[in-house]
C-alpha positions as CSV (number, residue, x, y, z in Angstrom):
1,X,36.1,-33.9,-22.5
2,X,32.9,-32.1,-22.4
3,X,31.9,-29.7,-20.1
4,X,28.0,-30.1,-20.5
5,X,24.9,-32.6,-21.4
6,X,21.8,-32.7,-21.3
7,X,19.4,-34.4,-18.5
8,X,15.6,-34.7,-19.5
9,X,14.9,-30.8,-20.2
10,X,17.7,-29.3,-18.0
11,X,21.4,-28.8,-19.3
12,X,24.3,-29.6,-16.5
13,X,27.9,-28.1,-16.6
14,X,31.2,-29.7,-15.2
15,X,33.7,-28.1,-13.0
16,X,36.9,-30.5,-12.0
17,X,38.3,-28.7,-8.5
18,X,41.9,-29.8,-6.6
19,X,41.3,-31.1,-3.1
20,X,44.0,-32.7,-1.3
21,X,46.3,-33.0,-4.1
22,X,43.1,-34.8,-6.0
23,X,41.0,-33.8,-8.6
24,X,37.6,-34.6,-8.0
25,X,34.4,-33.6,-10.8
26,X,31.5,-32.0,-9.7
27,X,28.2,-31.4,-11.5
28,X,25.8,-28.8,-11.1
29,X,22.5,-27.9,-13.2
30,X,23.0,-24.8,-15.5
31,X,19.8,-24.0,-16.5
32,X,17.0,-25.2,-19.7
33,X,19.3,-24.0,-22.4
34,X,23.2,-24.9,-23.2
35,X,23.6,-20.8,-23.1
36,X,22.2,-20.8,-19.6
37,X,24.5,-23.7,-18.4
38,X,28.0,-21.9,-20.0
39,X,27.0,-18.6,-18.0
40,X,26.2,-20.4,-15.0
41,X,29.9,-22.9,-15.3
42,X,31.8,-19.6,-15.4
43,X,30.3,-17.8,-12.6
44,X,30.8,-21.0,-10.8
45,X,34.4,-21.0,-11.7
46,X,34.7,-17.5,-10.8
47,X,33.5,-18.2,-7.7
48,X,35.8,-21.0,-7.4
49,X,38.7,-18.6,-7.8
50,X,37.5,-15.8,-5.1
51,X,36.5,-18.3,-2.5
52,X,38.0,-21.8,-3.1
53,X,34.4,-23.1,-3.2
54,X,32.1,-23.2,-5.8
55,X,28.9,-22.9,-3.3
56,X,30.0,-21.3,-0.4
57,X,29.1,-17.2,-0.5
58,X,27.6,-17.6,-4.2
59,X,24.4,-16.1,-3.4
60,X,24.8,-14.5,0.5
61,X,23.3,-11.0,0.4
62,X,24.9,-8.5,3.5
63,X,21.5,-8.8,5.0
64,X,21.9,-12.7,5.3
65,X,25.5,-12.4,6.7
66,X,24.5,-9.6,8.6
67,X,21.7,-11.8,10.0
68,X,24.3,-14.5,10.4
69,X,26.6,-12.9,12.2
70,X,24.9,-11.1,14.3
71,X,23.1,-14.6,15.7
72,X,26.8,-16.3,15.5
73,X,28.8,-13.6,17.2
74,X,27.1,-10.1,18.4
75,X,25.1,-12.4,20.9
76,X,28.4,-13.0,22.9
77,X,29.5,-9.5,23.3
78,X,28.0,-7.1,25.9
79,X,24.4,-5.7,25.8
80,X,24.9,-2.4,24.9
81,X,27.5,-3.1,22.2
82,X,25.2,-5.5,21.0
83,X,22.2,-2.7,20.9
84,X,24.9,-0.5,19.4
85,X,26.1,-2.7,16.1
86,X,22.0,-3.8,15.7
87,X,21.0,-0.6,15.6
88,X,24.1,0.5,13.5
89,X,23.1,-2.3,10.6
90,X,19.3,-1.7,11.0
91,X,19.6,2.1,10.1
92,X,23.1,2.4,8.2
93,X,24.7,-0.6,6.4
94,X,21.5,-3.0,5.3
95,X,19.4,-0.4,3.9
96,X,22.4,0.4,1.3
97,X,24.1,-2.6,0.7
98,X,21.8,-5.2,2.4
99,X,20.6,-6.7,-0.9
100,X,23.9,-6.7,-2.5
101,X,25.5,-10.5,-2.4
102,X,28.7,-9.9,-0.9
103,X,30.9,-11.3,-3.7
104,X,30.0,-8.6,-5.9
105,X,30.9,-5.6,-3.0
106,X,34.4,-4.4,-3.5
107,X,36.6,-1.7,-1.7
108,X,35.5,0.7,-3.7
109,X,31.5,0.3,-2.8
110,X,32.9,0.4,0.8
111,X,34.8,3.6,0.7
112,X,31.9,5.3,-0.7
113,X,29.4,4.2,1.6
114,X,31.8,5.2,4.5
115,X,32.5,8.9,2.9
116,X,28.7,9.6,2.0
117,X,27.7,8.8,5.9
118,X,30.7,11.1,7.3
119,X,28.5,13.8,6.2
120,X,25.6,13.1,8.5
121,X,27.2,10.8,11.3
122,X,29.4,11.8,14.1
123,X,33.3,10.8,14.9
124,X,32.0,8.0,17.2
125,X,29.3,6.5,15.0
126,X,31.9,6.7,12.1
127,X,33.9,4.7,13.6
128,X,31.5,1.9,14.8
129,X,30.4,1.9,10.7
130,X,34.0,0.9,9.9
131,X,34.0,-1.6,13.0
132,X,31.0,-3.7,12.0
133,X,31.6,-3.9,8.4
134,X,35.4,-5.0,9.2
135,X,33.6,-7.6,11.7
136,X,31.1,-8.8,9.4
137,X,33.1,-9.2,6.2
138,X,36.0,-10.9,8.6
139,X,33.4,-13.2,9.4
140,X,32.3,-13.7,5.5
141,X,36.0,-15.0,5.2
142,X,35.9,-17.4,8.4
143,X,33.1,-19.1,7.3
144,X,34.6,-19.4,3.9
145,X,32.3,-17.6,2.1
146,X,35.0,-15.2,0.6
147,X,38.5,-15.7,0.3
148,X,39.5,-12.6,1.8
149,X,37.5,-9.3,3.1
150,X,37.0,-6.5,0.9
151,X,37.5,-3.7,3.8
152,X,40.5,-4.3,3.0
153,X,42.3,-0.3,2.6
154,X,39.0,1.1,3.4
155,X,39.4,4.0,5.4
156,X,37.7,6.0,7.7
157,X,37.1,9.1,6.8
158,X,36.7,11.9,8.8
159,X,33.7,12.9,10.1
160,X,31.5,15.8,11.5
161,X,33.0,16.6,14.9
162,X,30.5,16.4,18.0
163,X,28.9,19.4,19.0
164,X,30.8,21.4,21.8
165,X,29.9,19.8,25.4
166,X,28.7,22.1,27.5
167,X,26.1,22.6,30.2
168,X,22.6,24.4,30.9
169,X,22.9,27.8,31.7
170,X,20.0,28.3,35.0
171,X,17.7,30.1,32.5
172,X,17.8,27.3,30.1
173,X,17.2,24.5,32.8
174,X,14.2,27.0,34.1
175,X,12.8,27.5,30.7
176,X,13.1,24.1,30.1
177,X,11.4,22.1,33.2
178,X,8.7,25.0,32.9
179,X,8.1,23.1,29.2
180,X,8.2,20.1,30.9
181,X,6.0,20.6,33.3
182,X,2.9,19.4,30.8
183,X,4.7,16.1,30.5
184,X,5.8,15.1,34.3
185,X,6.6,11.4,33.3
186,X,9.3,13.4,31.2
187,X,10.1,16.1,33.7
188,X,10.6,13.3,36.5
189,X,13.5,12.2,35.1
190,X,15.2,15.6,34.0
191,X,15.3,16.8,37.3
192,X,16.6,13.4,38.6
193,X,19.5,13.7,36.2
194,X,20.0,17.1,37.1
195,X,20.2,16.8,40.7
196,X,22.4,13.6,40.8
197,X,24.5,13.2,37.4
198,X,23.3,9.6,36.6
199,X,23.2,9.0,32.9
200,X,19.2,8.3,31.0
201,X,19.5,5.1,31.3
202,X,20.3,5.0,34.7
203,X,17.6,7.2,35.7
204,X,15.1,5.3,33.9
205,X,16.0,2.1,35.4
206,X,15.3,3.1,39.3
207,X,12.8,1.5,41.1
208,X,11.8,2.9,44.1
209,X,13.9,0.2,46.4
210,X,16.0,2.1,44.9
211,X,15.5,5.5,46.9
212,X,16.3,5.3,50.7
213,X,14.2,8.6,51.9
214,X,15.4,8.0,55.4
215,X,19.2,8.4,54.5
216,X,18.6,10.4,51.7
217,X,20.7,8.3,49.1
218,X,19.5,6.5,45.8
219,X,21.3,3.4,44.3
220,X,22.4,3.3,41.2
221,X,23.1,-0.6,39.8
222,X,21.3,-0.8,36.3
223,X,20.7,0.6,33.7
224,X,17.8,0.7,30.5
225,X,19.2,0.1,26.9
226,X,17.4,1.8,23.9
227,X,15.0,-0.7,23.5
228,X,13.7,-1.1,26.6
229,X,15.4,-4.3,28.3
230,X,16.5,-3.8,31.6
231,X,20.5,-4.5,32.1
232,X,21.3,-5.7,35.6
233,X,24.3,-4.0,35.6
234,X,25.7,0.1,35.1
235,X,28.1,1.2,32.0
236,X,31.0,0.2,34.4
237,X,31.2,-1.4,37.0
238,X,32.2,2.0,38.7
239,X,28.7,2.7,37.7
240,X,27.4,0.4,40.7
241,X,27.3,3.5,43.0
242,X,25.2,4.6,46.0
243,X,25.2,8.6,46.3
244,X,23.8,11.2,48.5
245,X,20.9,13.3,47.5
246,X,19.4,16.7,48.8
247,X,16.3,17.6,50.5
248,X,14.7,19.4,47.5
249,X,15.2,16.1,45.0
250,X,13.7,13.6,48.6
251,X,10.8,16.0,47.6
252,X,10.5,15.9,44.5
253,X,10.4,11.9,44.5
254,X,8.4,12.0,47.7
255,X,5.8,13.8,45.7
256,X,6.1,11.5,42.2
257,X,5.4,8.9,44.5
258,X,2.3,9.9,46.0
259,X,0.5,10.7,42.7
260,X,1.5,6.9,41.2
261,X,-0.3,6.1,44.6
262,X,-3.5,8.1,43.4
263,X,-2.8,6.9,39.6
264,X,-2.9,3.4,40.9
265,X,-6.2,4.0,42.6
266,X,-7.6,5.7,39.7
267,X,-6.4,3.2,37.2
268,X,-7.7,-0.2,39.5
269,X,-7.3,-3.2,37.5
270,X,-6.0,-1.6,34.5
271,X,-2.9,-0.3,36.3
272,X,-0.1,-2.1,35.1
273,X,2.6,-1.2,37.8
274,X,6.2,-1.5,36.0
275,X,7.8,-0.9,39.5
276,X,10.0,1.7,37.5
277,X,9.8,5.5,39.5
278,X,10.2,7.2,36.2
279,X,6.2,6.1,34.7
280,X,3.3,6.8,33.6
281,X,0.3,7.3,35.0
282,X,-1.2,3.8,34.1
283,X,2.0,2.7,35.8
284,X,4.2,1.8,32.5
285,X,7.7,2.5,32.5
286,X,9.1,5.1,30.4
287,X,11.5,4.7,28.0
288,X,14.9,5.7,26.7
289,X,13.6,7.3,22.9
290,X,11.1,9.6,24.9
291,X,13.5,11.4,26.1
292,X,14.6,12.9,23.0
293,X,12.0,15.5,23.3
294,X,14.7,17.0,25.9
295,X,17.2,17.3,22.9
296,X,14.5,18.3,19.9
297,X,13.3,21.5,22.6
298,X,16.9,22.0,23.1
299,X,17.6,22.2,19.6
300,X,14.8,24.7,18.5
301,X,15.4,27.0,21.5
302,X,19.2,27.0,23.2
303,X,22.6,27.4,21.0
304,X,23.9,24.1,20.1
305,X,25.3,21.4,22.2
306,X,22.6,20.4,24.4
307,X,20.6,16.9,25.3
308,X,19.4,14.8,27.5
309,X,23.3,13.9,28.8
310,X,23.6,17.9,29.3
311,X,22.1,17.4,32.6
312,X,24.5,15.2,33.9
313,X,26.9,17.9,32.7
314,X,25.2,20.6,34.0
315,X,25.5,18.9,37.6
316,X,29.0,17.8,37.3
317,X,29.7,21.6,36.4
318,X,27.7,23.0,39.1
319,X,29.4,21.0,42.0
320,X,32.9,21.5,40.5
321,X,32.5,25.2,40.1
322,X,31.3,25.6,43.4
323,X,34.5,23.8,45.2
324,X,33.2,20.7,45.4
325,X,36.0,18.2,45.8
326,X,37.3,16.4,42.1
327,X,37.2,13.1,43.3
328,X,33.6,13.4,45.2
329,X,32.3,14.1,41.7
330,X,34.0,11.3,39.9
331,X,32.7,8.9,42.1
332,X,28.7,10.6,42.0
333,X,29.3,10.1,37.8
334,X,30.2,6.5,38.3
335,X,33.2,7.5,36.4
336,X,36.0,4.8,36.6
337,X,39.2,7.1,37.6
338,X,39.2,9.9,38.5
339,X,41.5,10.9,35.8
340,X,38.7,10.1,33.3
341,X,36.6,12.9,35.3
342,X,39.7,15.8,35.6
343,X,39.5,15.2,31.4
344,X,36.1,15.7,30.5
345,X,35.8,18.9,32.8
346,X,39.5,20.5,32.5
347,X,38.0,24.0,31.2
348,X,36.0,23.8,34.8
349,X,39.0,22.9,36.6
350,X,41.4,25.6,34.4
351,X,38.6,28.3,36.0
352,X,39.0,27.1,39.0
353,X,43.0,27.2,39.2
354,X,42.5,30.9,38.1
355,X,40.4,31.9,40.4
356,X,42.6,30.5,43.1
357,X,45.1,32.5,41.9
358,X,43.6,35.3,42.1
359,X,42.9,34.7,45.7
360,X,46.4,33.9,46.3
361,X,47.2,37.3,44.9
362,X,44.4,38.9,47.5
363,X,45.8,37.5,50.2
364,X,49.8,37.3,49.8
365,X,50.7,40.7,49.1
């Protein structure tokens, strides 16, 4: 039989496919010219043989799964994972293979995108890369539009570690805040970090109902993602904390306060009050991205390994070194055992066995 005609000024091709132990003859246009129609029946059949369909997948670019997926399935998972992976295929995986139709990215293309971001990425971004592709491309195949993922054997490679954690030495944190002092919506939520451990996001989310000045204790029970959006709920739900806080911080907010009182009068009707204690002066919140000038200063002045999360650190460090009790801490970090907490701070804890023992030898002789 043949496998093309012509219709009018278009040629059509023929493709006979098994379904359910039938055959069954489909017809498709090729194109104005016989040529055009042959190239066009053999990519069909080739598509055929990948997928088991002969539309399904045959044009989808990464960006359109990508798209797909992420209204499909990245909507059900959590907000910050789902702020995560966006952000993760805005900056990392569309702009390299977003125009590439997914039937034509092998392994291959895969492993070398992985290995050319290890150079710039860190461990924990690295592997978030390999997660969303693996997700994405698993999805390609449950929706049929490839008959089986090409992640397949792609690795992940290994990649830069993270800078060495590690905390703000007095004259660093002095230095730093005297910087700040030019920018007090910024500085406002440095020192609030630094005097009670809660993580950016947490800070930035605090309203002032928030603050109880006559008990001296601020709750902590949201948190700001990286865009913006307000999440009504901490990292954990060991986040959801209320902690005490000292008489030079109740001033510190006590004075923030009174000046959004005299911003507001100054502003009038153009005051646009986001309820938020870490603002502006007309009133608008602050947000998570501005607080990377903490992190650029850092860099350009202070060795490496220090950021906005430093002054968590640097508080955590401060109250462990000084005898402050290990489970106290855990709970002012929000941290969900108290295990978790005797990990991330074991060189503290180390010093502070030897210096016990060192007593002990003092004392016992």
């Amino acid at each position: 039989m043949s496998f093309f005609r012509k219709r009018g000024k278009k040629w059509y091709y023929t493709i006979e496919l098994e379904s359910g132990g039938t055959r069954k003859r489909i017809e498709r246009v090729g194109g104005r010219t016989k040529a055009e129609a042959e190239k066009a029946r053999a990519a069909a059949l080739s598509e055929y043989t990948v997928t088991g369909s002969v539309d399904k997948g045959a044009k989808i670019t990464y960006r359109e799964l990508a798209d797909e997926w992420t209204k499909d399935n990245l909507s059900q998972r959590r907000a910050k994972t789902q702020e995560a992976y966006s952000s993760i295929l805005k900056n990392h995986l569309v702009p390299i293979i977003g125009d590439k139709r997914i039937r034509d990215i092998r392994p291959r293309d895969l492993q070398a995108l992985l290995n050319s971001e290890a150079k710039h990425v860190s461990v924990s971004l690295m592997r978030s890369l390999h997660a969303v592709l693996s997700l994405t491309f698993d999805f390609a195949v449950f929706c049929e539009y490839l008959k089986d993922t090409p992640m397949r054997g792609v690795v992940t490679p290994e990649a830069r570690p993270l800078a060495e954690r590690r905390a703000f030495t007095q004259e660093e944190f002095k230095e730093l805040t005297a910087y700040l002092e030019r920018r007090p919506e910024i500085l406002l939520p440095v020192l609030i970090s630094y005097h009670t451990g809660a993580r950016k996001g947490e800070v930035l989310a605090l309203t002032w109902e928030d603050i109880d000045f006559e008990e001296k204790k601020l709750r902590i029970n949201k948190t700001v993602l990286h865009n913006g959006t307000v999440q009504d709920t901490t990292k954990s739900k060991s986040g959801m904390r209320t902690i005490t806080i000292g008489e030079r911080l109740v001033k510190i907010l006590k004075a923030a306060h009174a000046q959004q009182a005299k911003d507001r009068l100054r502003y009038g009707k153009f005051y646009r009050d986001s309820g938020r204690v870490c603002r502006h002066e007309d009133g608008t919140a602050v947000r998570p991205p501005q607080m990377q000038v903490v992190g650029e200063y850092a860099r350009k002045h202070f060795p490496p390994g220090l950021c906005f999360h430093s002054l968590r650190h640097t508080h955590a460090t401060m109250l462990l070194e000084a005898g402050e009790d290990l489970e106290l801490v855990s709970k002012r970090l929000g941290h969900a055992s108290i295990s978790t907490t005797a990990k991330v701070y074991s060189h503290v804890l180390a010093h502070r066995e030897q210096a016990e023992r060192e007593i002990l030898d003092r004392v016992f002789v």
